[in-house]
N, C-alpha and C positions, 0 to 999 in steps of 0.2 A: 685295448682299452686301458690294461695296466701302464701304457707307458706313458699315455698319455698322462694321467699323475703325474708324470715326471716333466714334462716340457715347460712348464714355466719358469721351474727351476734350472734345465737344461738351455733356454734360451737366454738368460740373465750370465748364467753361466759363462755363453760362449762368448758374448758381451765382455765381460771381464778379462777373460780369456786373451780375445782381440788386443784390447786396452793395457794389458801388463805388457804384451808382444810389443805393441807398438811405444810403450814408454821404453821397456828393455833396450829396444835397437834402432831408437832417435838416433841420427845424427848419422848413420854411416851413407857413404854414398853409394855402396857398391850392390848394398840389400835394401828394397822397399815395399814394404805389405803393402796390400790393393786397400786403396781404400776402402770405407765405409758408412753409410749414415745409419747410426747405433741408435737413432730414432725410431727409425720404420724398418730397419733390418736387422736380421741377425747372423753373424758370418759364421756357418758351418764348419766349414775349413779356414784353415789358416793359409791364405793362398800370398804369394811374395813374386819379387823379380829378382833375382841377383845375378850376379855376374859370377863367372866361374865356376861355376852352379856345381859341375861334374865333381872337381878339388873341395868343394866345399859338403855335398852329399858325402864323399868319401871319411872326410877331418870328423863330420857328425856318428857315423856310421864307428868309424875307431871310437868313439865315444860314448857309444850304446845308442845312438839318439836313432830313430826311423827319420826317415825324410820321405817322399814320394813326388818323381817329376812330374807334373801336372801336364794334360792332354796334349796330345800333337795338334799343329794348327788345325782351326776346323776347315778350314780351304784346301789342306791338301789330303784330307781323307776322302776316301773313293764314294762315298755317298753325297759329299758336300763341294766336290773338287771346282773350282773354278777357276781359269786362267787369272791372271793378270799379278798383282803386288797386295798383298795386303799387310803390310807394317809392324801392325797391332799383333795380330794372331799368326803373326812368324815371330816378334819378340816373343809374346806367350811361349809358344812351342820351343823358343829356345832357352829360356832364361826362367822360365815358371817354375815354382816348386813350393808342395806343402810341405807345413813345417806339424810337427802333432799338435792334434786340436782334441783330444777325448776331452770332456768332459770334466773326468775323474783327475785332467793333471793338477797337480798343487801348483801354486803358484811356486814353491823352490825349485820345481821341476821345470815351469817356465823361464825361470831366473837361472838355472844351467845350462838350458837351450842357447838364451840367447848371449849368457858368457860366450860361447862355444863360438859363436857365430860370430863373437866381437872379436873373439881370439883367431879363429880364420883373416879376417881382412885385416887383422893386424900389422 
């Protein structure tokens, strides 16, 4: 019950949150956050696609920063497995990766994330 207290200000939050990330790292081509409609949703995670994902975890990680690769496809996990091609969710599983989304970051802390990340594909 106590946290709930807290969720108006945590979903407006994470809103911002989104919105600084994706002003920070306009315009690269190699990293792109998942969309979202800021209307009717609120993004939890910071979820992205980039390329080089592994070199790139690593440049953050020398930098203090967390990163965490985002799910394996859900087609090739043994409860969901399905033959065939699925695209989408093989890019996911290759190229997926959160970036931190607590809450608590400042916005300076999101503005040396996404240095970091401009300085990678530099």
């Amino acid at each position: 019950v106590e946290q709930m207290k807290k969720l108006a200000w945590r979903v407006e939050r994470k809103k911002a949150i989104w919105r600084r990330y994706a002003r920070g790292l306009a315009g690269l081509s190699a990293f792109r956050l998942f969309d979202h409609d800021l209307e009717r949703t609120s993004p939890w995670f910071i979820d992205s696609l980039c390329e080089r994902r592994e070199g790139l975890i690593a440049h953050l990680k020398a930098a203090g920063i967390g990163s965490r690769v985002m799910y394996p496809p859900i087609n090739a996990q043994e409860a969901y497995r399905e033959p065939g091609s699925f695209p989408v969710s093989e890019r996911v599983g290759r190229e997926g990766l959160w970036l931190p989304s607590a809450s608590q970051l400042s916005d300076e802390q999101i503005d040396a994330i996404c240095a970091e990340i401009r300085a990678y594909y530099s």
